[in-house]
N, C-alpha and C positions, 0 to 999 in steps of 0.2 A: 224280603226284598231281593228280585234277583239281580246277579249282578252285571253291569252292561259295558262294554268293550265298543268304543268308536267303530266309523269306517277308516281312517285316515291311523286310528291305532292299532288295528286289525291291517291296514295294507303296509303299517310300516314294519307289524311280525312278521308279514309277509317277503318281503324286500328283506329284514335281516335273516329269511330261512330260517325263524325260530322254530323251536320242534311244538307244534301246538296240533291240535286236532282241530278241523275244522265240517261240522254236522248243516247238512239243510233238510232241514223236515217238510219241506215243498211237495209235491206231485210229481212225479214223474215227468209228465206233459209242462210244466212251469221247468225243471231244471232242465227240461230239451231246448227251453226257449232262451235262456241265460243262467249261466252259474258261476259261482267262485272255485271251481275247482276240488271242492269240499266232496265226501262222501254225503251219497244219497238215504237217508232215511226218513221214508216218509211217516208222518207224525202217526196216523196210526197203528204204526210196523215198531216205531219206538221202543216203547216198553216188553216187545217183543224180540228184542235187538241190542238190549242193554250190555251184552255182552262185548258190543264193539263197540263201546265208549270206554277213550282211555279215562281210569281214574287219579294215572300220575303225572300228568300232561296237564296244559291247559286248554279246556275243549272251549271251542267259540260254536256256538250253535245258531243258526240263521232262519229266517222262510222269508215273506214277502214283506211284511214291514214290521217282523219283529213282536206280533201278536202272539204267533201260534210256538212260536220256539221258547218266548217267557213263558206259553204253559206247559210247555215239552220242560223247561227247565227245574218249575216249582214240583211237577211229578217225581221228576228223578232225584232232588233233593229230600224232599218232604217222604217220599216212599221207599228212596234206596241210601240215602244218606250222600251221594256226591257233593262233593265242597270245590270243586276244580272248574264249575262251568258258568260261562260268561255267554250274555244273550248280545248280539249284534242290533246295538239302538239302530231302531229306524228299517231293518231290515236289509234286502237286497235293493230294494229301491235308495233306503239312501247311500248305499255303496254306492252306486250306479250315479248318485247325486253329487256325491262330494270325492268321489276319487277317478269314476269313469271305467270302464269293463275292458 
């Protein structure tokens, strides 16, 4: 079960500048159109890229509604052990829903 981090608790680490890492495994072309700020790595560069996910931080990882980043996340636990990363319920869409860009 991965584990899932609000919009409203994800913009309020925000707001307190908590030291958190924040991942969108989107496209390229989807983070030109809107994003949270977060580093870009797109989902199949990932596992390719493991090397910039903090493992002592708490990583929040995003895409469009939260699909593609649960299976960004169950790879990176199930195959590299990470225990630090929290999936954005709902995605960017319900950021955009319940807190506004």
């Amino acid at each position: 079960m991965v584990k899932e981090i609000t919009a409203k608790e994800l913009k309020e680490l925000m707001d307190n500048k908590t030291d958190i890492q924040l991942i969108d495994v989107r496209e390229q072309h989807e983070f030109d159109e809107s994003n949270l700020g977060g580093e870009l790595i797109p989902m199949g560069d990932v596992m390719d890229n493991t090397e910039k996910i903090s493992k002592d931080k708490q990583v929040v990882i995003h895409c469009r509604s939260g699909k593609r980043s649960a299976a960004v996340i169950q790879a990176l636990e199930t195959q590299l052990g990470f225990t630090n990363l929290y999936n954005l319920k709902g995605g960017i869409l319900a950021y955009i829903e319940d807190v506004g860009l």
